[in-house]
N, C-alpha and C positions, 0 to 999 in steps of 0.2 A: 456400214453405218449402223451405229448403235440404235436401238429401241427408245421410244421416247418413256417408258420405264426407265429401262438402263441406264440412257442419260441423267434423268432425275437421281438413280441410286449413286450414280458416281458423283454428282455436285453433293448429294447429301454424304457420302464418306468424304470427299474433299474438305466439305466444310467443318466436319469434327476433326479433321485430320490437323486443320490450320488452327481450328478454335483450341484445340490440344496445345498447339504451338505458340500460339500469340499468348497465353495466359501467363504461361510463364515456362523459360529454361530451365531444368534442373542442374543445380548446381552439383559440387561436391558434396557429399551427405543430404540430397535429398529426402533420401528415402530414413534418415532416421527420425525417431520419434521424436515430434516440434516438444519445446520446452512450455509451460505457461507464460502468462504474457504480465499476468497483473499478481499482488499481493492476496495471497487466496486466506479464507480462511479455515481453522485447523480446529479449534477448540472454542469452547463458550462455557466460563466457569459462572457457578452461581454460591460459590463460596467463603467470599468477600464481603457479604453484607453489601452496603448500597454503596459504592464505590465513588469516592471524591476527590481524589489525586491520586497520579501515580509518579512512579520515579525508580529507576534503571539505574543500580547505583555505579556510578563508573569503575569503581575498583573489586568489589566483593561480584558484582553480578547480580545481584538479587535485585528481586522485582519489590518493592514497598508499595502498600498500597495504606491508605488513609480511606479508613468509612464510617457509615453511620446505621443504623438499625434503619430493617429493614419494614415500612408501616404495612399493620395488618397481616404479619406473621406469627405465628403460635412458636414456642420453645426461649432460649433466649437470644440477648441482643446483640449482634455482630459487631457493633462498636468498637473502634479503639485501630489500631495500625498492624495489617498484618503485613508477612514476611513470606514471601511467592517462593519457588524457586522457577525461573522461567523455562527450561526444558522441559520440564513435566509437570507443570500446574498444580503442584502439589505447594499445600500451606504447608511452610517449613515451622513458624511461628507464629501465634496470635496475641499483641499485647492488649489485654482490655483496660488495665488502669494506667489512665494519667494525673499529672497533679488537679487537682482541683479546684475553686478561686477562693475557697477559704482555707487552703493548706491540706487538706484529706485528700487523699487519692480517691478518685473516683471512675467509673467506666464510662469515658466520653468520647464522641467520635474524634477520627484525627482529621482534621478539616481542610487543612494544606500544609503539602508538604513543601518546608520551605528548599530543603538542600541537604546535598549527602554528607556527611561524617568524616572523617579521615579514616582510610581502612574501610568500613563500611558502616550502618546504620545512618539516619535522618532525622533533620530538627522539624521539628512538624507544630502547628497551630491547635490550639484546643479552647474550644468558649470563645467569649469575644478578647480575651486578654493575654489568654493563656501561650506558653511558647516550652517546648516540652524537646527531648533527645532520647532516642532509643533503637538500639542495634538485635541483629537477629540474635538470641538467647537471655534476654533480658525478660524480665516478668513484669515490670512498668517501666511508664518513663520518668524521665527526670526534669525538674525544672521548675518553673512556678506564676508567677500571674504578675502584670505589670499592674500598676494604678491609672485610673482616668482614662486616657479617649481612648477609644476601640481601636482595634489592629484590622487595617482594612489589606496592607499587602506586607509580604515577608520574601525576603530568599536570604541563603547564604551569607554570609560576612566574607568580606576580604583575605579577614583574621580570622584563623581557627577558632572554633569553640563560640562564634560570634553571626548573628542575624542579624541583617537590617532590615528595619519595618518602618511602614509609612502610619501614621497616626494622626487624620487629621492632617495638617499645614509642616507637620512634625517629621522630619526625616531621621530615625534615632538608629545607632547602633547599640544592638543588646545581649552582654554575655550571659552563657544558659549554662548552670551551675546544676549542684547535683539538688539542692530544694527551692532554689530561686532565681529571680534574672532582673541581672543589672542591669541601666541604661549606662551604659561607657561614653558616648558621644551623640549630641544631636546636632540640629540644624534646623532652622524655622524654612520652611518653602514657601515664594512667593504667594503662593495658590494652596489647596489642598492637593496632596501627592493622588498620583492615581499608580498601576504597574509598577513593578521594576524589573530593569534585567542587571547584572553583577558580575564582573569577569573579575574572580579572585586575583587570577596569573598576573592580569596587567595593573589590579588596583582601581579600577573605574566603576562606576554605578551610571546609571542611567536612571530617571526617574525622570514618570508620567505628568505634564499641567495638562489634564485635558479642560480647564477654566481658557485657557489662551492659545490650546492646541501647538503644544511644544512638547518635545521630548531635551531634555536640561542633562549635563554629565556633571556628575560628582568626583571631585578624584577622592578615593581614602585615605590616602595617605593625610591631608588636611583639613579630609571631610566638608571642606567646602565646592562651591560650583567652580569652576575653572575658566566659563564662559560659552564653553561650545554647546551649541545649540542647534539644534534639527526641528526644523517649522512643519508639522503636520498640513496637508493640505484640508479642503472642509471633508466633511465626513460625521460619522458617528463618531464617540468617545472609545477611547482605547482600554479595552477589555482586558488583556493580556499582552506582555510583552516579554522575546524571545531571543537571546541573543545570541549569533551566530561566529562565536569568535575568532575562527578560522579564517572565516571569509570579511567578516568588520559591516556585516550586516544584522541589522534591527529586523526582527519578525512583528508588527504589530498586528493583533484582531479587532478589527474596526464596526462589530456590524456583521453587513451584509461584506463585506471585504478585507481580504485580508493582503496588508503592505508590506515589503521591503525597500528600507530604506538603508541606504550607503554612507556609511558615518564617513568615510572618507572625502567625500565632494558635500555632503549634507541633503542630499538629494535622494527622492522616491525612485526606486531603481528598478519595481515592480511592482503590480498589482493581480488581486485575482477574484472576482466577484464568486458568487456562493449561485446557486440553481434555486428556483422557485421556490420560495419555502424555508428556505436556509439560511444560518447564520455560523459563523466561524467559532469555535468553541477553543482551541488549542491548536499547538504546535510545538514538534519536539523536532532537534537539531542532531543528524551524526554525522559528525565528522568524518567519519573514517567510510562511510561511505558516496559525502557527499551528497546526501540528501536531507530532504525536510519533509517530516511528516504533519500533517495536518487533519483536525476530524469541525468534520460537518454535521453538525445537527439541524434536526427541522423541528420548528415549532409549530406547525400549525398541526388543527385535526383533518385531515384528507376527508374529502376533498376542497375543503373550504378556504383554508393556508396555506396545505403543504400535502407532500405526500407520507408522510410520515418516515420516509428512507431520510438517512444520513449518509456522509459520504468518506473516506477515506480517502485523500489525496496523497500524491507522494512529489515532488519537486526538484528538480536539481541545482544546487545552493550553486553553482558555478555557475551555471547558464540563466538562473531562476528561470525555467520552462517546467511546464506540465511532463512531466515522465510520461501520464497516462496508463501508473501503473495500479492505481486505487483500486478501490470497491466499496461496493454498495453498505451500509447500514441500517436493512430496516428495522425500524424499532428505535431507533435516537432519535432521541427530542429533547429539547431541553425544557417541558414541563416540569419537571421534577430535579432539577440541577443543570449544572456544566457537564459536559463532557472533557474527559483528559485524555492523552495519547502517551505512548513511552515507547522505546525502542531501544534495544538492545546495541551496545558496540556492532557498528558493520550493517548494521540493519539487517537481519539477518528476522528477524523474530518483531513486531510492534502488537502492540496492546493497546485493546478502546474502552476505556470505561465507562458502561453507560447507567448513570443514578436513576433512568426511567425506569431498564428494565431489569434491574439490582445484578447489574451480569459484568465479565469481561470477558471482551472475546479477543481472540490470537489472532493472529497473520500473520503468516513464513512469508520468504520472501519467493522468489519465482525462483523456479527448478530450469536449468539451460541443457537445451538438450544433449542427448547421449551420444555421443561422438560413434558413430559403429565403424566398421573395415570392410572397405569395397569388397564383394565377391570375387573370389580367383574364377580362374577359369577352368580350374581342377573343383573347383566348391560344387557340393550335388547339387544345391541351390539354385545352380547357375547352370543348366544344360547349352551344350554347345549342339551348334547345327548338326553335326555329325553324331550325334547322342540318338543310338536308335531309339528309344523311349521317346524324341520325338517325334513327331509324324508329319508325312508331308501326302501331296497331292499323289506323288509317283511311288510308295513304298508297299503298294498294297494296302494299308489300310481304309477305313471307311472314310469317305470324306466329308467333310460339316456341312450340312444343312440349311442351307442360307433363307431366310423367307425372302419374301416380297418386299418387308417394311424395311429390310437392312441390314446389316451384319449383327450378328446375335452378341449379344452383352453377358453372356454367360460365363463367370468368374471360373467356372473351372475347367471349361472348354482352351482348345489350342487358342493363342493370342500373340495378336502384337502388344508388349505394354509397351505404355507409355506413363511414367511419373510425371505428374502435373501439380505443382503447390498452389493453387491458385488462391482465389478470392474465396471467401465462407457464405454464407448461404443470403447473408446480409449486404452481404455487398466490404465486406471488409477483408483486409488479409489477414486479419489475427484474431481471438477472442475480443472482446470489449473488458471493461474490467471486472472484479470479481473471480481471476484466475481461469477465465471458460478453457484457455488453453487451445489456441486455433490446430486445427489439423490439415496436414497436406490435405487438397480439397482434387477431385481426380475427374476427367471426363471419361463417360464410359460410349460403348459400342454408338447407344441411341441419340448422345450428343448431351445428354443430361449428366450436373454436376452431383458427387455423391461425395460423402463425407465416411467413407469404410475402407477408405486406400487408396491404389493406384490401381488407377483409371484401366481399361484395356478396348481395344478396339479388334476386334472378331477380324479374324484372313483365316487364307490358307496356307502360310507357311508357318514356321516354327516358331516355338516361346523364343523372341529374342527380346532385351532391352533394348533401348534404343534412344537417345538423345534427343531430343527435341529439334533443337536448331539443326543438328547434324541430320539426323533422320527423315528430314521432311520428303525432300524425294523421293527416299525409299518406301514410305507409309503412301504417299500417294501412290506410285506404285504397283503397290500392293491393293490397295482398294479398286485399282480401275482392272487386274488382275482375275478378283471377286467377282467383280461387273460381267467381264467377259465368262467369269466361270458359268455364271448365274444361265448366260445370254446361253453356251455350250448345251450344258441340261435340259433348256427351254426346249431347244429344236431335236434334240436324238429323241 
């Protein structure tokens, strides 16, 4: 009959023995290095000037960014539209002059960029009237200044070489020449226009009434409405709109939330509210990965409104669920501007521009992890029982040392391993977002989880690995083994 010690020491390796087992099985490639879990970030350029739109151009690859001078800085002014390259953040181009409203070219921010070029470069906004074109190697832009009501939204044309912009009640189409820009077609809108989204491929417009909370389709080819109509539910007024034409879904920024709606039934097909303090700033659409990126700014001052962090979301445009692959942005606020987002084909690379803290910062996408090759049984790595190098009870060597409190945890001591992926220290099985990158999580000797590998549990027989599900007999085992060793020692 065991020692009411030894009893206790055997229920306490038992119970690490099982608490090893029940956490989790090791599968195939346990043991290689976990991949990160979320969009991490890599860079934060301050290059740019105050950053006001961006735009990923689908064919050339270049990043465009539209900015403005940066307030209370010494040297000169950042202004005008520059030209990223997105792999290495390097300014490939900086344009400072565009037209001006009385015909002179001048140095003024590019304020929104309406849409890409054919080939590459973007027609972009300047002043309250201005509508300007300009490609990476170019020394200005081109283009010139409408008359009368301000330009409150612009994208794309249908037609090359052509932007449509809302104006007031006015929905006009406007071609951008090399010194000026004609209106070629309008349209009076019930309401005043708010948003648009534009799918050149199929010839459709969509434009904002947030007076009656509807989103209205234009076709181009007629440039009139055609009838179909999608009824906003109540809400805030729609800020931006995104259009995801793969999937036939409306991205709108509402506020405090942000909708998709499904042109096909006409029907709100998702929603996604913002965190304490938050409001939805942008959304950028890839196809090719099937997702949707979105940036959350916070406007209040912490701790009063907000906590001053913003958010990067990521979405999957098929399921429209939360991936949960984001991260954090502290320092976005929309004090000082919008925030804009852009991503790369494949999503591979996204970009956050924030006008607060005159910056843009990078996110790669998650690294998956590295596939390794199970140990042979010839591998050094991998000692077989019969390996005199390792030691056992009967070989003449000296034998381990066991205290009182339990089998010793000593990582470079003889052991049984056991890989264990478990839970992180939070109680999750992965990082959270911001890229923490979870790690197989290990039980060691004392029962305590440790984040520095795989786990090991102190015996006396040989470094073997050992499976979990398969193992468990043999670990118990081997603990009650210890017990009786321990018990042996006591009495000689």
């Amino acid at each position: 009959m065991l020692r009411p010690r030894a009893a206790g020491a055997l229920v306490g390796i038992t119970a690490v023995v099982l608490t090893a087992v029940v956490v989790s099985t090791p599968a195939v490639g346990a043991d290689d290095p976990a991949g990160t879990d979320g969009y991490e970030q890599t860079a934060r350029l301050t290059t740019v000037g105050k950053p006001l739109d961006l735009l990923v151009h689908p064919e050339s690859g270049k990043l465009y960014v539209g900015s403005d001078t940066v307030a209370g800085t010494t040297g000169g002014s950042l202004a005008g539209v520059h030209v990223v390259d997105p792999a290495s953040g390097n300014v490939l181009n900086w344009v400072k002059t565009s037209p001006g409203s009385t015909g002179v070219p001048a140095q003024l921010p590019g304020k929104r960029l309406a849409g890409p070029l054919p080939g590459d470069g973007v027609h972009y906004l300047v002043g309250l009237r201005g509508i300007a074109a300009v490609k990476d190697g170019d020394t200005a832009g081109r283009g010139g200044w409408l008359t009368g009501t301000t330009i409150t939204q612009a994208k794309a044309g249908a037609k090359a070489g052509t932007v449509v912009v809302v104006r007031g009640t006015k929905l006009e189409e406007v071609a951008v020449g090399e010194t000026s820009v004609t209106v070629e077609r309008s349209l009076t809108l019930p309401a005043a226009g708010g948003p648009l989204a534009v799918d050149t491929a199929a010839g459709q417009i969509w434009v904002t009434d947030n007076t009656n909370s509807v989103l209205r389709r234009v076709g181009s080819a007629d440039f009139t409405p055609d009838g179909k109509e999608i009824a906003l539910g109540a809400g805030a007024a729609v800020s931006f709109l995104e259009w995801d034409t793969e999937r036939g879904v409306l991205w709108a920024g509402r506020g405090t939330v942000l909708e998709a709606y499904d042109i096909a039934t006409g029907k709100l097909a998702a929603s996604f509210d913002a965190k304490p303090g938050d409001t939805i700033a942008d959304v950028a659409v890839d196809p090719r990965s099937d997702r949707a990126f979105a940036v959350w700014q916070d406007w209040g001052n912490p701790p009063e409104e907000g906590d001053g962090v913003g958010q990067l979301a990521v979405y999957d445009t098929a399921t429209l669920k939360d991936l949960d692959m984001g991260a954090e942005l502290p320092g976005v606020n929309g004090q000082l501007g919008s925030s804009s987002v852009a991503v790369t084909p494949g999503g591979d690379s996204v970009f956050v521009a924030s006008p607060s803290e005159a910056s843009l910062t990078v996110f790669r996408a998650p690294v998956p992890p590295s596939p390794s090759e199970s140990p042979s049984p010839s591998d050094p790595g991998s000692p077989s029982p019969s390996d005199p190098a390792s030691p056992s009870p009967s070989d003449g060597t000296s034998e381990p040392s066991l205290s009182d409190s339990g089998p010793s945890a000593d990582p470079t001591g003889s052991a049984t391993t056991v890989p264990v992926d478990g839970p992180t220290a939070d109680g999750d099985s992965a990082a959270g977002t911001g890229g923490g990158g979870g790690g197989a999580q290990t039980t060691t000797g004392g029962g305590s989880l440790d984040t520095t590998g795989d786990g090991s549990l102190a015996s006396t027989g040989t470094d073997v690995l050992l499976p979990a599900a398969a193992g468990t007999a043999a670990l118990l085992a081997t603990g009650t083994a210890a017990v009786l060793w321990r018990r042996r020692r006591a009495t000689t």
